[in-house]
C-alpha positions as CSV (number, residue, x, y, z in Angstrom):
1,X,90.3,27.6,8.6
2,X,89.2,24.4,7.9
3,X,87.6,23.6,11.4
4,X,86.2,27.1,11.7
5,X,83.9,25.7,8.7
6,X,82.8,22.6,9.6
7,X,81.9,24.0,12.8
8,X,78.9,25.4,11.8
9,X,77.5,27.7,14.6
10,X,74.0,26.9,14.7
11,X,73.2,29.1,17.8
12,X,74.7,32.1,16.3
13,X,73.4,32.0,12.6
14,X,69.8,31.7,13.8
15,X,70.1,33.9,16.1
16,X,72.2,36.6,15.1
17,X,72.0,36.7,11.7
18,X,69.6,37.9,9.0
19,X,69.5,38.5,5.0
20,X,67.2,41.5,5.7
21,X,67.9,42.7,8.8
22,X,70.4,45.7,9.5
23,X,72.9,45.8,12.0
24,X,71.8,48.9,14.0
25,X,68.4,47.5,14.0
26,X,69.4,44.0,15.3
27,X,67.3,43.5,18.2
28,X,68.6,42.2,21.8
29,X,67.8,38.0,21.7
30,X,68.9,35.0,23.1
31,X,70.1,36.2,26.4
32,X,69.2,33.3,28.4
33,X,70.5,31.0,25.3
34,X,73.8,32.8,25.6
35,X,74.3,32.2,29.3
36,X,73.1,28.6,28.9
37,X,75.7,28.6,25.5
38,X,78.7,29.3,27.2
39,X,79.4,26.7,29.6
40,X,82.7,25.7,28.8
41,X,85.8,25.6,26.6
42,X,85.1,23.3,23.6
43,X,81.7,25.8,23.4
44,X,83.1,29.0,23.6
45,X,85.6,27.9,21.1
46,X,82.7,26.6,18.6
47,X,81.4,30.6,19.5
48,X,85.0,32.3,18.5
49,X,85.0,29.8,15.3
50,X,81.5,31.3,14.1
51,X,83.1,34.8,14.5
52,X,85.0,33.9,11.7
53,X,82.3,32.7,8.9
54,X,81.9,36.9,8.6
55,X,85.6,37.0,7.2
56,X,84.1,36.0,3.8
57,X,80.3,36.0,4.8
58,X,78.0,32.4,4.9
59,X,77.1,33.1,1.2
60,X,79.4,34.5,-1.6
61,X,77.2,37.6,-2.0
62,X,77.5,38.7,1.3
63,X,81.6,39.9,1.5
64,X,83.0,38.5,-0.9
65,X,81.5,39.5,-3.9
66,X,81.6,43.3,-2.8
67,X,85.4,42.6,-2.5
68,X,85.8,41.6,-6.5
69,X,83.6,44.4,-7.3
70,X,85.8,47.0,-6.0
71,X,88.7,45.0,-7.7
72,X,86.2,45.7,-11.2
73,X,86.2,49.6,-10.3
74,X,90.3,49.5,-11.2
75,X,92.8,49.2,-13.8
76,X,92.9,45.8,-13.3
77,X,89.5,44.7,-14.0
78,X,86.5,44.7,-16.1
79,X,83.2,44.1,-14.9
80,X,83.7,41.1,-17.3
81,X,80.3,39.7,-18.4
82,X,78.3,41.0,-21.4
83,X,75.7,38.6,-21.9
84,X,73.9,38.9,-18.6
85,X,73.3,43.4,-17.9
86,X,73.8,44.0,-14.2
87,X,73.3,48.0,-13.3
88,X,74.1,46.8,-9.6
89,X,77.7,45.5,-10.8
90,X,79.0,47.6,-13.8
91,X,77.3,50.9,-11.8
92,X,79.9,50.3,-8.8
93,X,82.3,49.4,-11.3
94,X,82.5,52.0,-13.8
95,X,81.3,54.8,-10.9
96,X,77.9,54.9,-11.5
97,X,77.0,54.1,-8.0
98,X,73.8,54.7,-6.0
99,X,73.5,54.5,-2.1
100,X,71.3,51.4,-1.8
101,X,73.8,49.2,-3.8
102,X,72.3,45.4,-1.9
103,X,76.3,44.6,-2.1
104,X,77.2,47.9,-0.8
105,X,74.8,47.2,2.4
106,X,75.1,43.8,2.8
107,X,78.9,44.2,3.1
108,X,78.3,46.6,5.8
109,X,75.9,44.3,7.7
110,X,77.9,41.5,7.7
111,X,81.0,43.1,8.8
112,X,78.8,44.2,12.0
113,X,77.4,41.1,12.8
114,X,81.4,39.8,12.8
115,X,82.0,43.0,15.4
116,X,79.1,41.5,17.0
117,X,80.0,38.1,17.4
118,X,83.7,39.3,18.9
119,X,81.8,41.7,21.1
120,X,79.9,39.0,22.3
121,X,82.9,36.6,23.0
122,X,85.1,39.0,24.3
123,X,82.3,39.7,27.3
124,X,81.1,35.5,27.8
125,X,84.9,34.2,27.3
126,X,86.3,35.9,30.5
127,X,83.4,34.2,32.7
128,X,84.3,30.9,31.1
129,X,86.2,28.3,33.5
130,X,88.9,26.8,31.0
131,X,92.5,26.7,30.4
132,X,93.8,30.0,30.8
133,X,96.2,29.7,27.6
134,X,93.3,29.0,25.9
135,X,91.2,31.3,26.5
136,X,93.6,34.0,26.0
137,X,93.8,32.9,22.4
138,X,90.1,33.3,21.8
139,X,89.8,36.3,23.3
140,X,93.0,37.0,21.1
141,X,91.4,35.7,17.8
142,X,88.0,37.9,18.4
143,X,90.1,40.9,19.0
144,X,92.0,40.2,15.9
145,X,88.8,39.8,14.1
146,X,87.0,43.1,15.6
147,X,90.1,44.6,14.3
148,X,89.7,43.2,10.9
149,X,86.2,44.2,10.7
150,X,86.6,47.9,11.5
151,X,89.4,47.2,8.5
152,X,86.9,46.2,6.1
153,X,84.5,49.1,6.8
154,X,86.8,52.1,7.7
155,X,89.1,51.8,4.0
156,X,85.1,51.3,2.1
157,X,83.3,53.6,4.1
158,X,85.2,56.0,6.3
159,X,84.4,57.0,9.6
160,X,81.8,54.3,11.0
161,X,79.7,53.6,14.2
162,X,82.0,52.1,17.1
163,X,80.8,49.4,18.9
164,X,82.7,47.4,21.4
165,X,79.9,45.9,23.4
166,X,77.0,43.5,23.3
167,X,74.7,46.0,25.7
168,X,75.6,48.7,23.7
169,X,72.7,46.7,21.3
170,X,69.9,48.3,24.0
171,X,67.5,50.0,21.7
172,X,68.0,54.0,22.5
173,X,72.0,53.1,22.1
174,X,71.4,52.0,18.5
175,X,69.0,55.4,17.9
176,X,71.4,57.5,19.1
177,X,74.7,56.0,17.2
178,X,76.7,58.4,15.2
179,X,79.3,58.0,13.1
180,X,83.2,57.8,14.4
181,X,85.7,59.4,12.6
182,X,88.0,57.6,10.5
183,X,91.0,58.2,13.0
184,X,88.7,56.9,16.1
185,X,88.3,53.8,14.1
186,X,92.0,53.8,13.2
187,X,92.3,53.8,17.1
188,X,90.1,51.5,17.6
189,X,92.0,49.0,14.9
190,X,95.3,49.5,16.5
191,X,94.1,48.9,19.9
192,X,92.9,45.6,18.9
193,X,95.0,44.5,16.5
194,X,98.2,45.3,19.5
195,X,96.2,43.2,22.0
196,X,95.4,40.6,19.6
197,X,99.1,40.5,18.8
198,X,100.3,40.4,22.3
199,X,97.5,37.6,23.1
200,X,98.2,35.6,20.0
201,X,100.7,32.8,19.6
202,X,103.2,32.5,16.5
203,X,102.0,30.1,13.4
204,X,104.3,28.0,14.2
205,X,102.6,26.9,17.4
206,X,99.3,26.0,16.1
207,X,98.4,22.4,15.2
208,X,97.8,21.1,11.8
209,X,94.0,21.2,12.4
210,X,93.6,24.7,13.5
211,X,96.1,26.6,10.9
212,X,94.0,29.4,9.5
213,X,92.9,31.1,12.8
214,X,94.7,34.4,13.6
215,X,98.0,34.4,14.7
216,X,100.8,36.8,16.1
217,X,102.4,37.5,13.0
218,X,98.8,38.2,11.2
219,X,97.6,40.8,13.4
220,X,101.1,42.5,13.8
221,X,101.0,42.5,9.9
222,X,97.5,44.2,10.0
223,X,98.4,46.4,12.6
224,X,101.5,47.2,10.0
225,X,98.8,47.8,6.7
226,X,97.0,50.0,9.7
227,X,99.4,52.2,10.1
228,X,100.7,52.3,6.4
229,X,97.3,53.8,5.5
230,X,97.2,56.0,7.8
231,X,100.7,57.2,6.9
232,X,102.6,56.5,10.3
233,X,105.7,55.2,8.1
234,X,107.7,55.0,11.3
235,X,105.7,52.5,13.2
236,X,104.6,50.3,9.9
237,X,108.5,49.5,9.0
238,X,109.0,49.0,12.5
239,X,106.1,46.6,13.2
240,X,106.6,45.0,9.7
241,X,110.4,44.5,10.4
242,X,108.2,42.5,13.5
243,X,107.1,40.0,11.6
244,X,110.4,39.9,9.1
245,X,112.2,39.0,12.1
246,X,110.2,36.4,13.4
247,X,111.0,33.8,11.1
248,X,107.9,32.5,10.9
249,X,107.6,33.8,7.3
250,X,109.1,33.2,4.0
251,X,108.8,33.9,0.0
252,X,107.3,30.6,-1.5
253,X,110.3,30.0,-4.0
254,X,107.9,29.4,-7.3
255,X,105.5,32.3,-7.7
256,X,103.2,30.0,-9.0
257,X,102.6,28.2,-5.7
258,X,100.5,31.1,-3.9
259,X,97.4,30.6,-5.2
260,X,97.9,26.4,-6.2
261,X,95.4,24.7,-5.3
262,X,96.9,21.9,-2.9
263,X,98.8,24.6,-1.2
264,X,97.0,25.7,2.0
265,X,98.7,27.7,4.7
266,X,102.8,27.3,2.9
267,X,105.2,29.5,3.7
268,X,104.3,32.7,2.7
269,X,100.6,32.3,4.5
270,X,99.9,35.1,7.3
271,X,96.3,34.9,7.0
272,X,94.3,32.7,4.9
273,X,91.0,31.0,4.3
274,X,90.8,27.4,3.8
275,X,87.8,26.4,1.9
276,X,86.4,22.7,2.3
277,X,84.1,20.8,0.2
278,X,80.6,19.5,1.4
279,X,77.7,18.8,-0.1
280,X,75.9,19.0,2.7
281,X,76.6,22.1,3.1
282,X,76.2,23.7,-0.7
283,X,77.8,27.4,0.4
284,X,80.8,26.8,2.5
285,X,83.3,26.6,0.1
286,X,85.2,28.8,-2.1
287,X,83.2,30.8,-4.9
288,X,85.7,32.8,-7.2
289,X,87.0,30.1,-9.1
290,X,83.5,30.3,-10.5
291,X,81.7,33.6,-10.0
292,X,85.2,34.9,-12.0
293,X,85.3,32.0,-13.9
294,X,85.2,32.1,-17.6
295,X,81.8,31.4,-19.5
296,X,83.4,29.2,-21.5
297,X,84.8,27.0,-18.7
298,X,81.6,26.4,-16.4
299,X,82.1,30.1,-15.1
300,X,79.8,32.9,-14.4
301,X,82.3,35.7,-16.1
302,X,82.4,38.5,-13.4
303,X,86.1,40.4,-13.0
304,X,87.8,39.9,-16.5
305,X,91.9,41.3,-16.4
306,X,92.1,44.1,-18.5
307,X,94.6,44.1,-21.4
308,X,96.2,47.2,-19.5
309,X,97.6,45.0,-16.6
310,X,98.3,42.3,-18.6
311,X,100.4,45.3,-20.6
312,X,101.9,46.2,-17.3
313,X,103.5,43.1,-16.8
314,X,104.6,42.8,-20.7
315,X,106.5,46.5,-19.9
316,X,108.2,44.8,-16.9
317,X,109.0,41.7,-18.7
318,X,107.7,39.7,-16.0
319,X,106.5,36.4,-17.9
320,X,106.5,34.7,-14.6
321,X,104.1,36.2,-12.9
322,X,101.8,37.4,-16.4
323,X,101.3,33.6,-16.7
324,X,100.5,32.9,-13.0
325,X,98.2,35.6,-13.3
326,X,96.0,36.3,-16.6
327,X,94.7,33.4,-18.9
328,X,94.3,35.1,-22.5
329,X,91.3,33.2,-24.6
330,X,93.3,30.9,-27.2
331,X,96.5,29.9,-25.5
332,X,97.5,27.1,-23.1
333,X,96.5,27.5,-19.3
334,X,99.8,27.6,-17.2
335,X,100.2,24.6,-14.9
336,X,97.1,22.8,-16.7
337,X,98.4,20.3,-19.0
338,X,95.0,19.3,-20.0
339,X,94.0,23.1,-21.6
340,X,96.1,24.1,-24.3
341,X,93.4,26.4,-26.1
342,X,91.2,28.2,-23.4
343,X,88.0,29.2,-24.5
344,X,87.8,32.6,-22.8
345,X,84.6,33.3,-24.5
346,X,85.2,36.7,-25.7
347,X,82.0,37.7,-27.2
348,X,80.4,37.3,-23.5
349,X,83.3,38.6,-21.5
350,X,84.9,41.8,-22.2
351,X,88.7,41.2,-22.3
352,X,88.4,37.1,-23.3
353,X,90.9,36.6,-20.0
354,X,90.6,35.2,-16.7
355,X,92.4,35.4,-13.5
356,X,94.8,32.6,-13.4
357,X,94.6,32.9,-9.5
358,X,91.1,31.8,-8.6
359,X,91.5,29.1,-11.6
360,X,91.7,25.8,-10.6
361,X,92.9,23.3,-13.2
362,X,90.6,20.6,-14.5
363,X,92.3,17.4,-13.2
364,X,91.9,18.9,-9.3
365,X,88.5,20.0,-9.9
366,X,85.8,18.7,-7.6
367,X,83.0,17.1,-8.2
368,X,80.5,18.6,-8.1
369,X,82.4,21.6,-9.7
370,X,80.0,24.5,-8.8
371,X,80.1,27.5,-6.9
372,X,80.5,26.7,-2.8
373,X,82.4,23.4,-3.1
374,X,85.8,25.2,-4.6
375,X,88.8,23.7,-2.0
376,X,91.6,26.8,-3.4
377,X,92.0,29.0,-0.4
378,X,91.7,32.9,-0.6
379,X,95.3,34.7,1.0
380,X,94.0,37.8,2.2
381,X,97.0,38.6,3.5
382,X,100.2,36.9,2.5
383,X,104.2,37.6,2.8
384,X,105.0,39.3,-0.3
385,X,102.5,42.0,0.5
386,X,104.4,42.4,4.2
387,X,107.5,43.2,2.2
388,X,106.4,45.8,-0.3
389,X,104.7,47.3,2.9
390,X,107.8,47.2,4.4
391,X,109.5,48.8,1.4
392,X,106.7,51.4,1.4
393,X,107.2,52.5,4.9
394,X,111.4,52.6,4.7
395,X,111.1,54.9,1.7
396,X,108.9,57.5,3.0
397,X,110.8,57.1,6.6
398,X,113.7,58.0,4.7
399,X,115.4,54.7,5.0
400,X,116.3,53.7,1.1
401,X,118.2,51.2,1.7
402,X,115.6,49.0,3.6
403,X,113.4,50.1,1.2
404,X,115.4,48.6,-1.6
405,X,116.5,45.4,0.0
406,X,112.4,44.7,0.5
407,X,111.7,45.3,-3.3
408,X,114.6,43.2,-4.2
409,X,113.4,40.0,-2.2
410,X,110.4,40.5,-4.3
411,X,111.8,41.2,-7.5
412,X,114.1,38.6,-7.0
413,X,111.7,35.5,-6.8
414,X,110.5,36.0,-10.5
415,X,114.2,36.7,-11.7
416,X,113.8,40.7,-12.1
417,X,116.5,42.8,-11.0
418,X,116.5,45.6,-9.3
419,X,118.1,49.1,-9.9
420,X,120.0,49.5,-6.6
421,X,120.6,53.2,-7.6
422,X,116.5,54.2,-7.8
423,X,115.8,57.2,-5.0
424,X,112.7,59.8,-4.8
425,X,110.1,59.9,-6.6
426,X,111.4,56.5,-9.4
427,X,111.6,54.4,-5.8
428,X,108.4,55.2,-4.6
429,X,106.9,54.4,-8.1
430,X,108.9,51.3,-8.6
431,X,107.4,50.2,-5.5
432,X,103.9,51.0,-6.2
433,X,104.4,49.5,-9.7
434,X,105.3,46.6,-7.6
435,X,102.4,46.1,-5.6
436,X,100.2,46.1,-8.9
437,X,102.5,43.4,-10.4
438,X,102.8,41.3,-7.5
439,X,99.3,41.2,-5.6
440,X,97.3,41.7,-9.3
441,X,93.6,40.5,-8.8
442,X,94.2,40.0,-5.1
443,X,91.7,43.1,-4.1
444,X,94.1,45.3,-2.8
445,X,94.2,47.7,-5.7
446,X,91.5,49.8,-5.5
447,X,92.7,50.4,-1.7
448,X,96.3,51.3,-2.7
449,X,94.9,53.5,-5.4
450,X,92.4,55.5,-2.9
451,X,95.4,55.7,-0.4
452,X,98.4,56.0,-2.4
453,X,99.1,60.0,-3.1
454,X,101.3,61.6,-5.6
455,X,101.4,66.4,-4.9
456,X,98.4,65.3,-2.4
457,X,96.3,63.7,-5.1
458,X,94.8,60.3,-4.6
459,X,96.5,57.8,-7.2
460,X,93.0,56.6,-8.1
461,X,91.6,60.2,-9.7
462,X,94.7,60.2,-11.7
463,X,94.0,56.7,-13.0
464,X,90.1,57.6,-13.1
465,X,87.9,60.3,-14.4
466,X,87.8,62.2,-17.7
467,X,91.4,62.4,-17.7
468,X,92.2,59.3,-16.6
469,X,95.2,57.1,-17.6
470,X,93.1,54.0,-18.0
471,X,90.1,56.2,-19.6
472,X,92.6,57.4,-21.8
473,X,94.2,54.3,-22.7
474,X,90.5,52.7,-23.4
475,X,89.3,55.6,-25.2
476,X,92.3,57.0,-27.5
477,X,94.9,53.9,-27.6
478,X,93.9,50.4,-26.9
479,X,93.0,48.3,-30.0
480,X,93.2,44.7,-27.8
481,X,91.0,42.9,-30.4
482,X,88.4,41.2,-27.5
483,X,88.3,44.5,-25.6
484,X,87.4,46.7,-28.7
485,X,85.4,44.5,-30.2
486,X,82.8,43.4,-27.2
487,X,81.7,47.1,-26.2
488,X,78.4,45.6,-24.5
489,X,80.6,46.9,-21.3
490,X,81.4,50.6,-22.2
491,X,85.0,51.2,-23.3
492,X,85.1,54.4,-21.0
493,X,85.3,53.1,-17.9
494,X,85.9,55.0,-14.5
495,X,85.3,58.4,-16.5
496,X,82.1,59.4,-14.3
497,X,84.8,59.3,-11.0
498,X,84.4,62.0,-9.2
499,X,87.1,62.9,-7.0
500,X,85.0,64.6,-4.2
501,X,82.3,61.1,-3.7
502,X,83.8,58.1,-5.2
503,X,87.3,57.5,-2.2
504,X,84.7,56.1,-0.5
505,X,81.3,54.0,-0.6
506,X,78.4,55.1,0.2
507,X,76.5,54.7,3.5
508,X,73.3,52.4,3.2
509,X,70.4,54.4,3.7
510,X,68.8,52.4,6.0
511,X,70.9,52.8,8.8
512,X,70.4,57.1,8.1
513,X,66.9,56.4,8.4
514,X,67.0,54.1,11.6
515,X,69.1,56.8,13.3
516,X,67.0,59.6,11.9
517,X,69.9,61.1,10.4
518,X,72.4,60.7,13.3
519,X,74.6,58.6,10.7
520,X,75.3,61.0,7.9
521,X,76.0,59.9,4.4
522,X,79.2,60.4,2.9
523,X,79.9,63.5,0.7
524,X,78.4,63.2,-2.9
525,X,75.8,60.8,-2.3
């Protein structure tokens, strides 16, 4: 997405956007600046690249942060930093959460001011006078986008407020909004995730310079994750089988090529941000390689592996991916010849490890090295996960044997077999043990966890909660000698989960108030 960042939309930040402002309360401006804006091709396609700034949000804080904190309220992750208390952090992350939470709401704001922005280009575009394949692809990309917004909110929040118009923003529409229900915005996902697709050409056909805008093969493999969530196992192995047999898709052979560096857009790519590095422009590039960074590396120490993942993979004997995934404090940094003791800095971060996937090693560093001028790209959506969706899907439509094959070409790439003869319940698990392994710190955990059910019961309240597996394994067995020792994060973790408030976030109050109630909050809260 390089272009889509260097393009910065100047019209639509200042006019659109605001740090304090919520979305239903964003006021109708600019009218006559819109009609004179859209004039012509190369400006509407400046318009459709500022749409996708509010994939990851024009300051860390914004989206992305939000994102690793969820990852922090799993098995996977502490909160990770003990020298600096932050209630707002460790209270979403060990379920201590109050509505309010400035990342809770600001997560929601941005994500509407994306819908807005694809509203907004979805009703100028059409009036445009360009080429016509052209022009389908933008109005392709914003539909893709929509469709990823309504992602973002519906699996954090549930049912939200539709909108799929720029007049819709007239001040007694806004009063009056009420919340959707999560299958209307499930609809609503679908709908433009299938036009998008249809719209959309195949990543092979794009240019060097515009790889990282939406393609075919990402919004069919959205439109797949849609309908795996939602349980319609039929039509996510079919529509994942889609993109399988496009071709436009492959494993990267070394594991440890997803998240390197120099690698933007390989193989195994279906939707990915490309960061950039400007000084002129402090904020535009990647942030977790710092924000989760360790202390004792120029880091700020936020998301620290726990010692149960980095367990999980020991079980599995899966060295590959355990070193391409989790730096421990004290040993030699995979792929970084110039770190052979890392200084983890275990008295200010819980666990004393780091995620060797936002890590970037020190002769490829920038300079400056600081948080927004980071070039490693964020996959937020990448082949491997297609396949174990895939395998998902084919074992719950009863197909084993597709089911298998998927989990193999998985398996496979880091030199584990697979047990051909695994069926019920050992597939299903085998396959969701899978996931954890293969997309660790990649902030799709908490998700599969909410959504992933075992007799009915969320995956996540079994994990979670007095009870807990990880609660248990922190409380009564774990004696890693970084996590026991630094308890200035609590060892009890997730035991205040509550099964009936914490599968979803909590609505921010301000948009209750601004509809006087209209917008409910979610149970619990």
């Amino acid at each position: 997405m390089k272009n889509t960042y260097k393009i910065l939309m100047v019209l639509v930040i200042t006019t659109f956007t605001s740090c304090t402002d919520d979305f239903l309360d964003q006021p109708i401006r600019a009218r006559q600046e819109l009609d004179d804006f859209f004039v012509d091709e190369e400006a509407s396609t400046r318009f459709v690249n500022g749409i996708y700034e509010k994939v990851n949000g024009e300051s860390w804080h914004q989206i992305n942060f939000f994102r690793a904190i969820g990852e922090m309220a799993t098995d996977d992750m502490w909160s990770g930093n003990t020298i600096q208390p932050r209630p707002d952090i460790t209270g979403i992350a060990h379920y201590n959460v109050f509505p309010g939470s400035t990342y809770i709401n600001s997560f929601w704001e941005h994500n509407y001011i994306g819908i807005t922005r694809a509203n907004i280009a979805l009703e100028r575009v059409p009036e445009v006078e360009m080429d016509e394949e052209v022009k389908q692809r933008l109005l392709g990309e914003a539909k893709f986008l929509r469709g990823f917004f309504y992602f973002e909110l519906v699996k954090n929040y549930g049912g939200v407020p539709i909108v799929t118009t720029y007049a819709e923003l007239q001040e007694a529409e806004v009063l009056n909004r009420t919340r959707a229900t999560e299958q209307e915005v499930w609809d609503q996902i679908e709908a433009d995730l299938s036009d998008a697709a249809e719209a959309l050409p195949l990543k092979s056909s794009y240019a060097a310079q515009d790889m990282g805008r939406a393609t075919r093969g990402a919004a069919q493999a959205y439109l797949a994750k849609a309908y795996l969530f939602q349980e319609k196992w039929s039509e996510a192995q079919t529509m994942a089988e889609n993109v399988v047999n496009s071709g436009e898709y492959q494993l990267e052979p070394d594991f440890a090529n997803v998240w390197n560096v120099n690698n933007h857009h390989g193989p195994e790519s279906i939707f990915e941000v490309e960061y950039i590095t400007d000084q002129t422009f402090p904020d535009i590039g990647g942030q977790f390689t710092i924000t989760q960074g360790s202390r004792g590396d120029q880091g700020w120490g936020w998301g620290s592996p726990t010692s149960h993942l980095e367990q999980a993979f020991l079980d599995e004997g899966d060295d590959i991916r355990l070193r391409s995934t989790i730096i421990r404090h004290g040993e030699p940094v995979f792929g970084d010849p110039d770190v052979t003791e890392f200084d983890g800095k275990p008295d200010e971060n819980k666990s004393g490890r780091t995620s060797r996937k936002t890590y970037v090693p020190v002769a490829q560093r920038p300079d400056p090295y600081q948080r927004g001028q980071i070039p490693l790209s964020w996959l937020h959506i990448r082949y491997a996960d297609l396949l174990l969706i895939h395998a998902e899907a084919a074992f719950f439509n009863n197909n084993t044997s597709a089911a298998l094959a998927s989990l193999e070409q998985v398996r496979s790439r880091v030199s584990l077999n697979t047990d051909q003869s695994l069926s019920g319940d050992a597939l299903r698990d085998a396959i969701w043990k899978e996931r954890r392994l293969e997309l660790a710190l990649e902030q799709h955990r908490l998700y599969d966890l909410r959504r992933q059910k075992i007799n009915s019961t969320p995956r996540l309240a079994l994990v979670m909660g007095q009870q807990g597996s990880f609660v248990r394994y922190n409380l009564d067995e774990n004696n890693d000698p970084f996590e026991t020792t630094n308890t200035f994060e609590e060892q009890d973790k997730g035991i205040n989960f509550d099964i009936n408030k914490h599968l979803l976030w909590p609505i921010p109050p301000e948009e209750i108030q601004l509809t006087q109630g209209r917008v409910v909050q979610n149970p619990g809260y």
